[in-house]
C-alpha positions in Angstrom: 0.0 0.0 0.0 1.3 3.3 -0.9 1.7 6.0 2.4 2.9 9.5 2.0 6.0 10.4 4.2 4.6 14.1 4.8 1.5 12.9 5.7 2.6 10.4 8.3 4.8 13.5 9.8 1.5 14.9 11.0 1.2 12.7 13.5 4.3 13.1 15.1 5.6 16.6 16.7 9.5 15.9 16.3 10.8 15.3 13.0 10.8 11.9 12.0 14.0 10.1 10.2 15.2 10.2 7.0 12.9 8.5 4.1 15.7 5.6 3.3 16.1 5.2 7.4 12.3 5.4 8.2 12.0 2.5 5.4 14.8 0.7 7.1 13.3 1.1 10.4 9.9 -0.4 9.3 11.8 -3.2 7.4 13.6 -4.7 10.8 10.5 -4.0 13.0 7.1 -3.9 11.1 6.9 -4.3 7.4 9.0 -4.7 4.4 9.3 -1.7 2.0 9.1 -2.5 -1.3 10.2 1.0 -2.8 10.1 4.8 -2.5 9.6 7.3 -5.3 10.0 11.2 -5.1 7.1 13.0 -5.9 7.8 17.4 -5.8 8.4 17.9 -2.1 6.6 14.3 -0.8 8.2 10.8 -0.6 6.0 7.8 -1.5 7.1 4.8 0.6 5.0 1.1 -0.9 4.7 -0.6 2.0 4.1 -4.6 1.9 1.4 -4.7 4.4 0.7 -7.8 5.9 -2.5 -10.1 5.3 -3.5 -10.1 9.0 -2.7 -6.5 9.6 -5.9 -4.1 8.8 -5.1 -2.0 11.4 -2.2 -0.5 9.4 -3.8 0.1 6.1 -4.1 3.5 7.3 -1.8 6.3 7.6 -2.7 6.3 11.3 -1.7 3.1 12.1 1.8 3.4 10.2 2.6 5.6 12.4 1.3 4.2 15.3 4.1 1.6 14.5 6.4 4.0 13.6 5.7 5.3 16.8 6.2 2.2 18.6 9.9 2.2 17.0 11.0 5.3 17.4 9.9 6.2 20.5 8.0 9.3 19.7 4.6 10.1 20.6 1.2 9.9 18.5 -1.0 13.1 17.5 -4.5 11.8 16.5 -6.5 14.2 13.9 -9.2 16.3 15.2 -12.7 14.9 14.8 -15.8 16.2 16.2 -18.8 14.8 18.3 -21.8 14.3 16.8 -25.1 14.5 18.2 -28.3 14.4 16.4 -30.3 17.8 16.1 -33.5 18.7 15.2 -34.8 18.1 11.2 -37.8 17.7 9.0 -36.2 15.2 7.6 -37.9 11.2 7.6 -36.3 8.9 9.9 -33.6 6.8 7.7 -34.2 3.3 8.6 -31.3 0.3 8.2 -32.4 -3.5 8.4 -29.4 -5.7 8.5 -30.4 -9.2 7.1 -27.3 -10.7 6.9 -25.6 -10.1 10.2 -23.1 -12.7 10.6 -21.2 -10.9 7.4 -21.8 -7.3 9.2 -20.5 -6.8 12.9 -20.9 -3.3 13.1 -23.0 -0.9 10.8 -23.0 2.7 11.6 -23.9 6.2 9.5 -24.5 9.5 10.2 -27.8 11.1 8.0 -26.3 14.8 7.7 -28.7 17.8 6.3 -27.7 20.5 4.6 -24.3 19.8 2.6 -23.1 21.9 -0.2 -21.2 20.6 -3.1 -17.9 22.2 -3.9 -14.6 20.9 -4.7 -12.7 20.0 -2.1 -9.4 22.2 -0.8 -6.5 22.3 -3.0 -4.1 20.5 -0.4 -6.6 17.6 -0.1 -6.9 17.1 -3.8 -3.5 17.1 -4.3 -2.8 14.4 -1.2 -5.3 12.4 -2.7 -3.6 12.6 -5.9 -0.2 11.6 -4.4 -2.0 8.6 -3.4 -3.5 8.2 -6.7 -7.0 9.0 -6.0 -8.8 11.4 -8.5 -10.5 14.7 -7.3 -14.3 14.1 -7.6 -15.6 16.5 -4.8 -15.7 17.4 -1.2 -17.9 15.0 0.0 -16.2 12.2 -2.0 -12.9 13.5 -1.4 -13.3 13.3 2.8 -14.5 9.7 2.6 -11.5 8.6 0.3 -9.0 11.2 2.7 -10.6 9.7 6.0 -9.8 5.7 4.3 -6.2 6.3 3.6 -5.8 8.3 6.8 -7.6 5.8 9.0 -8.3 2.4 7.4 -11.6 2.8 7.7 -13.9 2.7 4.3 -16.6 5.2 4.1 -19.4 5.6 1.7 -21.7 8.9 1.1 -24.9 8.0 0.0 -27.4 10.4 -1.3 -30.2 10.5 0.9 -32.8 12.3 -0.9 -32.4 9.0 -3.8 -32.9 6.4 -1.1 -36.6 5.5 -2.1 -38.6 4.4 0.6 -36.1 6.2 3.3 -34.9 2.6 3.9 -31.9 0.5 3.4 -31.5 -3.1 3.7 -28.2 -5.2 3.6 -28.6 -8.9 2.4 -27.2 -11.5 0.3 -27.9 -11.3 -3.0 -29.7 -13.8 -5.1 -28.7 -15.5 -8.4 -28.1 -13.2 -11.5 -29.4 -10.0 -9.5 -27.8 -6.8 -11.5 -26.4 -3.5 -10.4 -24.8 -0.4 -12.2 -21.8 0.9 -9.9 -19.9 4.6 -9.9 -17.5 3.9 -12.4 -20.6 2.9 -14.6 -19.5 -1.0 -14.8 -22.9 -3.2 -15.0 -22.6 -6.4 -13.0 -24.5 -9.5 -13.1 -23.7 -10.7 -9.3 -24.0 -14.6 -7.8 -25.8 -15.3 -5.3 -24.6 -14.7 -1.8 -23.2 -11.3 -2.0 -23.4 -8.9 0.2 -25.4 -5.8 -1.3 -27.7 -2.7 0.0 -30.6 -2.1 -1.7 -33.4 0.7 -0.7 -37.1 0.2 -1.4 -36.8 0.0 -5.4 -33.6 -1.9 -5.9 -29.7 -2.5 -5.2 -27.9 0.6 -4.6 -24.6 -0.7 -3.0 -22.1 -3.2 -3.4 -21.2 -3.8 0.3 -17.6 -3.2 0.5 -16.5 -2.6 -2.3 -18.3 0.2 -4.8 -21.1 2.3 -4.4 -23.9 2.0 -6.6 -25.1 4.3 -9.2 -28.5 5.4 -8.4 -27.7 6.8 -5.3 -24.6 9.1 -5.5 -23.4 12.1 -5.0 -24.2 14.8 -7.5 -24.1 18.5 -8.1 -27.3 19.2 -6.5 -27.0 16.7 -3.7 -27.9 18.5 -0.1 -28.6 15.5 1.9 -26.5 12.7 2.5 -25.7 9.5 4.6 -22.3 8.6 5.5 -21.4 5.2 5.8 -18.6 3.5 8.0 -19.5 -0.2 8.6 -17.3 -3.4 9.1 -18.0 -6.0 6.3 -16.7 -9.7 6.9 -13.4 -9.6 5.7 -13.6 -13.3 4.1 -17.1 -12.3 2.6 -15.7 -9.1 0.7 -12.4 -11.5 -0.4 -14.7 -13.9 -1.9 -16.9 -11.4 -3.7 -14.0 -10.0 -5.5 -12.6 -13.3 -6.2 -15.8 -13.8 -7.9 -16.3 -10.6 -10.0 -12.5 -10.2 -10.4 -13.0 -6.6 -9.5 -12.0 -4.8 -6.4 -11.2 -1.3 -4.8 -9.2 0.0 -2.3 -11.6 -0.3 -0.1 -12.0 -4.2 -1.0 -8.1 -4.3 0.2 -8.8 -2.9 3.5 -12.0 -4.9 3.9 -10.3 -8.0 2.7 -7.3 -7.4 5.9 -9.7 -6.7 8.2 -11.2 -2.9 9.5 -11.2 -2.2 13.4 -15.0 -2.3 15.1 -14.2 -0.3 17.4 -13.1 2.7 15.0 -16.0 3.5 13.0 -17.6 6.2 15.0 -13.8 7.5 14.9 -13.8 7.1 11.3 -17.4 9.5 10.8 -16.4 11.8 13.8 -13.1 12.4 11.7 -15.1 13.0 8.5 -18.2 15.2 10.2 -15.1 17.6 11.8 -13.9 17.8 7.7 -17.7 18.5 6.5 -18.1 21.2 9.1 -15.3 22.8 7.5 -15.8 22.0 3.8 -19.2 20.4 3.1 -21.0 22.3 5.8 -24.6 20.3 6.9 -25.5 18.9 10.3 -25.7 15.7 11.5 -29.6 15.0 12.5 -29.4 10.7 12.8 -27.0 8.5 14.1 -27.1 4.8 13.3 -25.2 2.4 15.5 -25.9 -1.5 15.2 -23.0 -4.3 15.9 -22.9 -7.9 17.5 -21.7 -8.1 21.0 -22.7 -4.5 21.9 -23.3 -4.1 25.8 -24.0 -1.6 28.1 -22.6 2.5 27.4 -21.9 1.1 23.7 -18.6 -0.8 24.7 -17.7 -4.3 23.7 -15.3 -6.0 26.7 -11.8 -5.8 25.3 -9.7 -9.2 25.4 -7.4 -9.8 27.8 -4.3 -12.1 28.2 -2.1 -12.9 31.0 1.6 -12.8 29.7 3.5 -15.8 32.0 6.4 -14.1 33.5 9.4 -15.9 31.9 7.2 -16.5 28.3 9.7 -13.9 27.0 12.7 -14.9 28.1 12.1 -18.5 27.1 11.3 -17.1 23.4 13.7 -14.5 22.6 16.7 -15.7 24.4 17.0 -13.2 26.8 15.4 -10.5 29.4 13.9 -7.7 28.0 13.9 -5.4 31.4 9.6 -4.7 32.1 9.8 -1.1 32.1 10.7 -1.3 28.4 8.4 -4.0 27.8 5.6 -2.0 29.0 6.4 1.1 27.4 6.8 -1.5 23.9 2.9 -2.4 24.8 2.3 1.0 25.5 3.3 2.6 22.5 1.3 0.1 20.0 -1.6 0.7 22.1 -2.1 -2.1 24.8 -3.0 -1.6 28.1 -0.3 -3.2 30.8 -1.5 -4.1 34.4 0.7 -6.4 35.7 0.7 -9.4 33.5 -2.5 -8.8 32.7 -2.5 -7.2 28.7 -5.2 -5.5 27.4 -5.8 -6.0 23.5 -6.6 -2.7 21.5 -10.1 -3.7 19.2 -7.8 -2.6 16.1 -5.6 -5.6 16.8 -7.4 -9.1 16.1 -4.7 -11.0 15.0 -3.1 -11.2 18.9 -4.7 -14.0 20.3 -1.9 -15.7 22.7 1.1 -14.7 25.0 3.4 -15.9 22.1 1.8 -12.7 20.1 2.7 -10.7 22.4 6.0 -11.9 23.0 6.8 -11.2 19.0 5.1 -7.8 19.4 7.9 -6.9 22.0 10.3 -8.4 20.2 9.8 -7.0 16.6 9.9 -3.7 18.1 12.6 -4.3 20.7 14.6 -5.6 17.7 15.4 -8.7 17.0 18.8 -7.8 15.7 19.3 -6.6 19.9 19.3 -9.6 20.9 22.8 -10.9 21.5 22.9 -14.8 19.8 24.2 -17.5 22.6 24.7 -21.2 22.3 22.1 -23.5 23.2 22.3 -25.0 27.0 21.7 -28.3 25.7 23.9 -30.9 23.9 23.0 -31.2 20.3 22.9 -35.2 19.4 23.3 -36.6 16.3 19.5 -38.0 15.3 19.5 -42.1 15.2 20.2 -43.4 12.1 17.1 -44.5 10.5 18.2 -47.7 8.6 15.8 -47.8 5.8 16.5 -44.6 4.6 20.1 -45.7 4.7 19.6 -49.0 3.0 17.2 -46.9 0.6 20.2 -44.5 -0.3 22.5 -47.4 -1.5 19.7 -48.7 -3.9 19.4 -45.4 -5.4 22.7 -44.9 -5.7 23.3 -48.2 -7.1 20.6 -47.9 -9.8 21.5 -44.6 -11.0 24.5 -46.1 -11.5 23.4 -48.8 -13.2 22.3 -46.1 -16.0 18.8 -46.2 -14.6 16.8 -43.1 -14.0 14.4 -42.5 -10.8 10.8 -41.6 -11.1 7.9 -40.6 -9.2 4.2 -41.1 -10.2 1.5 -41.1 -8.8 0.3 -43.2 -6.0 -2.9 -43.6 -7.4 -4.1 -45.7 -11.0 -7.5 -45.8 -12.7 -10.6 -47.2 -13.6 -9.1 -47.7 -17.1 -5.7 -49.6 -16.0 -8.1 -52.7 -14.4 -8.6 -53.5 -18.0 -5.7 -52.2 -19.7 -3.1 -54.2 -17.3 -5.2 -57.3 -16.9 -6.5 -57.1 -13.0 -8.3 -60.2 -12.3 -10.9 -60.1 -9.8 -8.8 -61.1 -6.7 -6.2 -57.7 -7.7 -9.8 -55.7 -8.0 -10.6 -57.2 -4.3 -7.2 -55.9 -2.9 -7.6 -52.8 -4.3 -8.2 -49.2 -2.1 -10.8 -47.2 -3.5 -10.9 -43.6 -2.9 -14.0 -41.8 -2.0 -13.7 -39.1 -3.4 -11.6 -39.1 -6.4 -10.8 -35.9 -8.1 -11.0 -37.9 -11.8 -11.5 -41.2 -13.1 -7.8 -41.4 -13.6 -7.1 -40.9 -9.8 -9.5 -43.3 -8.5 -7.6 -46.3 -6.6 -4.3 -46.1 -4.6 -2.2 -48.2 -6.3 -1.5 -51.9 -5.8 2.2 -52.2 -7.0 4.4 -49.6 -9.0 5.0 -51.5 -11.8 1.7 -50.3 -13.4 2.4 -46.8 -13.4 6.0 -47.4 -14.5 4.5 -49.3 -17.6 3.1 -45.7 -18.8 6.4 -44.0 -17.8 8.4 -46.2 -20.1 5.4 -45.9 -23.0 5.4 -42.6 -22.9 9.7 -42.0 -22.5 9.9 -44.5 -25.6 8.9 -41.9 -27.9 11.1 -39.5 -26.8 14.0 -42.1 -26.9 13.2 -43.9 -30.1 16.4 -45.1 -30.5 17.8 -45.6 -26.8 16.3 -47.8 -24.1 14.0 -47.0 -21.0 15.7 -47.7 -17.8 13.6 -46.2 -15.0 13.0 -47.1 -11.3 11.0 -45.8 -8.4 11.1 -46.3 -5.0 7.9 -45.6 -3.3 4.6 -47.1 -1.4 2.2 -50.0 -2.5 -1.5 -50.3 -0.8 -3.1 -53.6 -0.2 -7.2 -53.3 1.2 -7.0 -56.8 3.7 -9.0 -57.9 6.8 -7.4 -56.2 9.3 -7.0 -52.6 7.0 -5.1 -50.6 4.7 -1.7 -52.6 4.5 1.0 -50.6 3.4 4.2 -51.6 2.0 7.9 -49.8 0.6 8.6 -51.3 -2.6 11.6 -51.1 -5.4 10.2 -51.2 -9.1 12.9 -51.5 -11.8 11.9 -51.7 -15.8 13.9 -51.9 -18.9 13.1 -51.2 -22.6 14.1 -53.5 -25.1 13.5 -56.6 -22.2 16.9 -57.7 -21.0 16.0 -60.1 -18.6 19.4 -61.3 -17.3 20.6 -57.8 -17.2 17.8 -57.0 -14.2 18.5 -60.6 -12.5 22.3 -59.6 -12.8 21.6 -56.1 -11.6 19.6 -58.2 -8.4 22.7 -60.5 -7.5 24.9 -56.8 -7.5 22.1 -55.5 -5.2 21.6 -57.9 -3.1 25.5 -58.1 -2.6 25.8 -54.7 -2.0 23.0 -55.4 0.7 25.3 -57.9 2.6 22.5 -60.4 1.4 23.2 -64.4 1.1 21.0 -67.2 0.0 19.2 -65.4 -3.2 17.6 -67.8 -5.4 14.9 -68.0 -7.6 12.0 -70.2 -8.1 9.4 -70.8 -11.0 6.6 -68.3 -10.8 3.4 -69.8 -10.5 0.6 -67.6 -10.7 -2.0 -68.0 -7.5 -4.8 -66.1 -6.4 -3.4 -64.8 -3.5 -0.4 -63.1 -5.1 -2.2 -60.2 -6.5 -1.6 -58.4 -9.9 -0.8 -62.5 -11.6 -1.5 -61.1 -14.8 1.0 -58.6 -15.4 4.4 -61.0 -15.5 5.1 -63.0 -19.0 3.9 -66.9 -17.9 7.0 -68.3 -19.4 9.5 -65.7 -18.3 9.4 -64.6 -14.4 10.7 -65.9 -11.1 10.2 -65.2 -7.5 12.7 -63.6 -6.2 13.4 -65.9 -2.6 15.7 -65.3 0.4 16.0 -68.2 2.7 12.6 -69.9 1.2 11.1 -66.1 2.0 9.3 -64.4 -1.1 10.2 -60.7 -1.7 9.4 -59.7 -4.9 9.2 -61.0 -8.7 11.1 -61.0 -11.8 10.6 -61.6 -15.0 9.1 -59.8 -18.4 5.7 -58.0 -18.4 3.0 -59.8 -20.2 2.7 -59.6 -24.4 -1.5 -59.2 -23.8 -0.3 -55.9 -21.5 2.4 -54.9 -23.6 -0.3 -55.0 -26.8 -2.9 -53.1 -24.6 0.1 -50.0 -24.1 0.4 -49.7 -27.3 4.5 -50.5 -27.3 6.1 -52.8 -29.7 9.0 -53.8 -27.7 9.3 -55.8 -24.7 9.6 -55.1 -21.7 11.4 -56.8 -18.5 11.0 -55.4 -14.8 11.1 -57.0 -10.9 9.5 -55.5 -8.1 10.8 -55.8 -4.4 9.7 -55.6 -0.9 11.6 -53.4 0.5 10.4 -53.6 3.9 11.4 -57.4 4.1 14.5 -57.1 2.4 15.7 -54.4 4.8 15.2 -57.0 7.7 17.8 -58.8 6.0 20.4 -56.2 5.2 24.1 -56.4 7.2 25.9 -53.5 7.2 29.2 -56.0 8.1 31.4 -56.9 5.1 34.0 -60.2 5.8 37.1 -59.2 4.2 38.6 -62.3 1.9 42.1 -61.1 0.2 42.2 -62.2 -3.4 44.2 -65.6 -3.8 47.8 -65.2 -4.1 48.1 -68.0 -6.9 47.2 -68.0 -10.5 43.9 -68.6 -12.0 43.1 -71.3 -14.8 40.4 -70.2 -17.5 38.3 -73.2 -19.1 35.6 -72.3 -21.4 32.6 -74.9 -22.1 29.8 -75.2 -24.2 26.6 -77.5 -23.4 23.8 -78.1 -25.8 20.3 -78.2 -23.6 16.8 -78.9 -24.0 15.5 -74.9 -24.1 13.4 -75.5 -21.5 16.2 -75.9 -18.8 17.5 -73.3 -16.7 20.8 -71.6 -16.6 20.8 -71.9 -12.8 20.3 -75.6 -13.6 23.7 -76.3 -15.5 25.3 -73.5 -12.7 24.2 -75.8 -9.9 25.9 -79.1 -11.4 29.2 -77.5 -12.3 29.4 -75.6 -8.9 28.7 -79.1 -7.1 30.9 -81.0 -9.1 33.6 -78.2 -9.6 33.7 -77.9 -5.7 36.1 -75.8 -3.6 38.5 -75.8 -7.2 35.6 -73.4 -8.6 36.1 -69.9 -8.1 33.9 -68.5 -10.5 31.3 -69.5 -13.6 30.2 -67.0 -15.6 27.7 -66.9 -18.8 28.9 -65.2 -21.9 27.0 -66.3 -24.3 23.5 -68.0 -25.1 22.3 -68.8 -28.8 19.1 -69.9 -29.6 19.1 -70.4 -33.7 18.2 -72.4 -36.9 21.2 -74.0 -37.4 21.2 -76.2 -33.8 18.4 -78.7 -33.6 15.1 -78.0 -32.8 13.5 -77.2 -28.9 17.6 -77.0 -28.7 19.9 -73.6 -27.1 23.6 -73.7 -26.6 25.3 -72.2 -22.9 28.7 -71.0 -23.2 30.5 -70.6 -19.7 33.9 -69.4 -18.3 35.1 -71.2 -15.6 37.7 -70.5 -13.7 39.6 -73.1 -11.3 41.8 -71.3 -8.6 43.4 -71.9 -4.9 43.9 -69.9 -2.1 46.5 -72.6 -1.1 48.7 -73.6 -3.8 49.3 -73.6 -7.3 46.7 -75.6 -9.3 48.4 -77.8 -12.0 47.2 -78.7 -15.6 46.3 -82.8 -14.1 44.0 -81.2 -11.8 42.2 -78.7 -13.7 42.0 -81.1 -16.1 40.3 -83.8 -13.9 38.2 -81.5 -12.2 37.0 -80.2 -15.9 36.5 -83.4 -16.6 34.5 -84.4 -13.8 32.1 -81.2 -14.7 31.8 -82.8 -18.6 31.0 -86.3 -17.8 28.1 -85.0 -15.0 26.8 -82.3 -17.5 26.3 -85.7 -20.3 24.9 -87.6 -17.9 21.8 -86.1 -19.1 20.5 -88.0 -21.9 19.3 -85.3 -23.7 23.0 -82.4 -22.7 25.8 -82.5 -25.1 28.6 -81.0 -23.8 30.7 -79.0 -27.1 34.1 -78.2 -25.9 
């Protein structure tokens, strides 16, 4: 909001600091400064007020802060008591039918105006501010805003038909014509004034047409009411349209200052507008006895402060801190001022003293207390090595969504026991969002789709570590899982990448069994039938591998293959050893033997790997596969293995009778299947 510097001067007596200081000052203690521009002999400071803070949407109550900072005291403007004389006038009457949205409705009925312009230095204060010159009366309830946050509104009274005014919400499509001649079509539920032909107000925000000020205009009722801050915010929201007076409404205006707010302006009419004031209006929730609403009060604890700054702020300069802003202080009882709703609790006022004390005052010190290190959480550091390992791996992490579709149950083949598991959201916000999911695979299937066309010519290696949902008996289950998938399929890659994960995961005792698909499993349909495993620790099922389905595959719309496994985390966590046994590489040379074997292709790697480990025995150090063909020129329902395997000690040198033998040994049990043919 933009304040003039010359203007907030009239409240004080002593000079007040330097424009780039006074900015400073309000900065550290109050509210940023967002700029100042020069304008003849005046400084414009644009002042970021905050969203709680009506009170200082004022000139007023700037410097009430400033005030507070500095140390200086407060000047209010003049205003003048009104009392109700004698008129021929009829008896305005106000019927408030909306009253939770107005606390406090008050207006002054004042006879005999005259229409002028208003004085020169007003007109141009206004225009510092931005505000065009339209005339005296205008001009004071505009001057009387900016000076004390308070909105005003000058009706003419001689066009309110009926001498009546009624504030309600407005029904559907309702229409008014405003002051700056824009036609609105309003919703229902806004706040409007109408008199006894139609709407002549827009509560809070723009006056109507039919009943303003004009050149012959001699009677008029001045308005200064508090609106429901939430109310006026929505309504602009609504007609994207607001005022300055919206802005003020929207922060929040002070009920206990709008008899302040019309004293001010009838003391500015007796000396440019002329008139008397012959009705007062006076109407707001919680009103008691004498006018008065009880002000709140709240017992400050004595060592609240201390305990939240850091240190003692002597009570002399707390209560002259209070004092300034406008509390009252008896003892550690604090009175609230009505212009300050936003203090609720002794921590408010603790920041009040300490904003305007000054933070930078208070000297930092080390905390009392030890700091400890937090307890290491050992899933998320189990979590941070398979990360690290997969990026490594040349895999890329992903986050979707934890939620899948009506659509995906028949797009990735949910059978009716997956549909049973499944968590159903009550409210979805689409049909796309409308289950938490049961695994991640099936959202990673439409991350690889989609990145496939990006990366026509590369594959898709994505994972994602995230949480699964599983509807049982006892609840919501909920479990951390690892999905991995690859585009082209490369299933021996991912069961490859597993053994280097595992290891890295101080995990022994990985094997992996034929998958048979079982109603209990949930999501069967999703893994290839011919080509997938459970992955098994200790006879212990954590997770699957294998290649996605060709019906699911065919339903994406991708014409390569695609190969994935998907852990439980949780349970392979439970298994994870930090220890490492050290074994120092074998001082003696290795022996290299390569071998060939010509299998059934229905017969598993791990098959022929099991024999000539057995066999091979402690003379084995390592078998690995490096090469598997499948082709036209080997006999049909045929597939040829091609192994190194190399023979080492860690006690002697091996020589060339015993490698032999033991190769041998490997040969004759790999032929003693009738239907293996061993090609060396």
């Amino acid at each position: 909001m933009l304040f003039s510097y010359n203007w907030l001067q009239e409240f004080f007596k002593t000079k007040l600091p330097a424009t780039e200081k006074l900015a400073n000052l309000l900065t550290m203690h109050a509210f940023e400064v967002d700029g100042i521009e020069q304008k003849g002999k005046d400084w414009i400071l644009d002042v970021a007020i905050l969203p709680e803070r009506g009170d200082c949407m004022g000139h007023e109550g700037l410097a009430r802060e400033i005030a507070a900072i500095t140390k200086q005291k407060l000047q209010t403007p003049p205003r003048a008591r009104a009392y109700a004389q004698k008129s021929f006038l009829p008896q305005l009457k106000v019927s408030i039918r909306a009253s939770r949205f107005v606390p406090r409705y008050s207006a002054f009925v004042i006879e005999g105006v005259k229409i002028a312009p208003s004085p020169q230095w007003m007109q141009d204060r206004l225009a510092m501010l931005g505000v065009n010159s339209i005339n005296n009366i205008v001009d004071i309830t505009n001057f009387v805003m900016l000076e004390l946050g308070q909105p005003l509104h000058a009706f003419d009274f001689d066009k309110i038909k009926g001498s009546k005014m009624t504030i309600r919400e407005t029904k559907k499509n309702e229409e008014i014509a405003l002051l700056d001649e824009a036609e609105l079509s309003l919703p229902a539920g806004v706040l409007v004034i109408e008199d006894g032909q139609g709407l002549i107000d827009l509560a809070g925000i723009r006056g109507g047409k039919t009943s303003s000020i004009g050149g012959k205009t001699q009677n008029i009722v001045l308005q200064a009411a508090v609106f429901d801050r939430t109310k006026i915010y929505q309504t602009k929201k609504q007609l994207s349209y607001s005022t300055t007076a919206a802005e003020i409404y929207c922060r929040g205006v002070d009920s206990g200052g709008v008899m302040k707010a019309l004293e001010r302006a009838a003391f500015l009419l007796e000396k440019f507008g002329g008139g008397r004031v012959v009705q007062t209006l006076d109407t707001y929730v919680g009103k008691r006895r004498y006018g008065t609403v009880p002000p709140k009060e709240i017992v400050l604890p004595k060592d609240l402060g201390e305990k939240l700054l850091g240190m003692k702020i002597p009570d002399t300069a707390v209560k002259a801190i209070l004092s300034r802003l406008g509390f009252g202080v008896k003892g550690l009882r604090i009175i609230v001022p009505s212009w300050r709703p936003d203090i609720s609790l002794p921590q408010d006022i603790v920041e009040e003293v300490g904003r305007v004390y000054g933070y930078e005052n208070i000297e930092p010190a080390s905390p009392s207390a030890a700091v400890l290190a937090p307890e290491q959480n050992p899933n998320l550091f189990w979590q941070e090595q398979v990360q690290n390992l997969l990026k490594e791996s040349g895999f890329t992490e992903a986050y979707t969504y934890s939620l899948v579709g009506r659509k995906d149950l028949s797009l990735l083949g949910y059978a009716k026991e997956d549909k049973e598991k499944l968590v159903e959201l009550e409210n979805p916000i689409s049909e796309d969002f409308a289950y938490l999911r049961l695994n991640l695979a099936d959202n990673l299937l439409h991350t690889v789709v989609s990145n496939e066309k990006q990366w026509q010519n590369k594959g898709v290696k994505v994972f994602e570590i995230g949480k699964a949902f599983e509807k049982s008996k006892s609840g919501v289950q909920e479990h951390l899982m690892l999905g991995a998938m690859c585009s082209p399929a490369d299933f021996y890659f991912l069961k490859g990448l597993l053994g280097v994960l595992f290891e890295q995961l101080g995990i022994a005792g990985v094997w992996y069994d034929d998958f048979e698909a079982r109603p209990d499993e949930g999501r069967v349909g999703i893994w290839h039938p011919k080509k997938s495993a459970e992955v098994k620790i200790g006879g212990k099922e954590v997770g699957f591998l294998g290649e996605v389905s060709p019906s699911i595959t065919s339903n994406i719309q991708t014409q390569r293959s695609i190969a994935a496994f998907e852990l439980d985390l949780e349970k392979v966590f439970q298994l994870a050893l930090e220890e490492r046994e050290y074994r120092p590489p074998s001082r003696f040379p290795a022996v290299l033997r390569d071998i060939a074997v010509l299998i059934p292709q229905e017969v598993k790697v791990e098959d022929v790997l099991n024999i000539m480990e057995t066999v091979g025995g402690k003379l084995v150090a390592d078998i690995d596969l490096f090469d598997m063909y499948e082709g036209p020129e080997l006999p049909e329902g045929k597939k040829n293995l091609a192994f190194h395997i190399v023979y080492q000690s860690e006690e002697r040198t091996l020589t060339n009778r015993e490698v032999g033998e033991a190769h041998n040994n490997i040969i004759k049990a790999l032929e003693a299947n009738e239907e293996w043919q061993v090609r060396t």
